[in-house]
N, C-alpha and C positions, 0 to 999 in steps of 0.2 A: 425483490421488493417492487411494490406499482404505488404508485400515489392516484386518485380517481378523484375528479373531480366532474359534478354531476349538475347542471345546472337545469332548470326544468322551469316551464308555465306553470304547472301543477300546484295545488297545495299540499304541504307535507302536514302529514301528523305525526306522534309521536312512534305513532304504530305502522306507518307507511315506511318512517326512518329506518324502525328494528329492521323492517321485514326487508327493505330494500340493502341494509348492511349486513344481513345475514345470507341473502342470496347472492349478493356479487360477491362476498366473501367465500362462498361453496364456488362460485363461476370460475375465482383463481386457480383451481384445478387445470381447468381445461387449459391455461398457459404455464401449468406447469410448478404454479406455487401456491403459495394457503393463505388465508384469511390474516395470520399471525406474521403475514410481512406486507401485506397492506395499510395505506393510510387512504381515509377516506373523507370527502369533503362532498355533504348533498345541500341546495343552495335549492330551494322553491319558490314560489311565484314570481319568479322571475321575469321582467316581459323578452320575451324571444319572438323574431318575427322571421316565419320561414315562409317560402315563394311569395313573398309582401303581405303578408297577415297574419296575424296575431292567432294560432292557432296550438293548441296542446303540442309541446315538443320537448326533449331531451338534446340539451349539449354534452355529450361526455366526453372527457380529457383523458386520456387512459398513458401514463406514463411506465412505461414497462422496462425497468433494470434487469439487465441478464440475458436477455432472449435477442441474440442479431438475426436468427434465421427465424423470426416472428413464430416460432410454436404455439399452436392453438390460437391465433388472432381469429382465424377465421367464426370458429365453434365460439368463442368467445363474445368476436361482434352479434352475433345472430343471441348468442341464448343472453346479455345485455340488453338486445332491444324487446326481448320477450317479457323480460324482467321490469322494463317499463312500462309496459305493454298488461302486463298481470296487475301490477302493484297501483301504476298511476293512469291506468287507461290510456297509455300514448300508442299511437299506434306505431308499428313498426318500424313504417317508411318516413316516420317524423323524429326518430332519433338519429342524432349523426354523432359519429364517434369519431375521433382524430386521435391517434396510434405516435406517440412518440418515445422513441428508442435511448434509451440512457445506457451509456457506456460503462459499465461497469472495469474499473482499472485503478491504478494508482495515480494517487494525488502526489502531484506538482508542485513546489512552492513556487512563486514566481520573481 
């Protein structure tokens, strides 16, 4: 399971949404899971300020259940920033992505 959360300057449309939940849902692959264990959160016009300026950029959250030896993060980061890069005109080196590892295991009571 990944939960994705995607914060951007951009404006979304209806049809920037489809298209952006349809391709990081195929991206899943390349870490190894599908679309159908994703949940997904896209957040636009957001003001983000990257090197001190207000300029086109993608925050992405990427929480990844299951995977401790990181499979596919790499191919994953790369075809993400492409994805933003297609859909919202960000350019590459203005997306950042922060990679967090959920433990998949048995619940505790406490």
């Amino acid at each position: 399971m990944a939960f994705i959360s995607v914060k951007t300057t951009a404006l979304m449309t209806a049809e920037s949404e489809t298209a952006l939940k349809k391709q990081i849902g195929q991206a899943m692959s390349l870490i190894g899971q599908s679309e159908a264990y994703l949940m997904l959160i896209l957040e636009g016009n957001q003001s983000l300020y990257l090197r001190g300026e207000k300029k086109p950029a993608a925050l992405i959250n990427a929480n990844i259940f299951g995977n401790p030896q990181h499979f596919g993060y790499t191919d994953f980061a790369q075809r993400l920033t492409q994805i933003m890069n297609d859909i919202l005109n960000i350019p590459p080196q203005n997306s950042y992505i922060q990679f967090n590892n959920i433990k998949v295991g048995r619940s505790q009571e406490i």
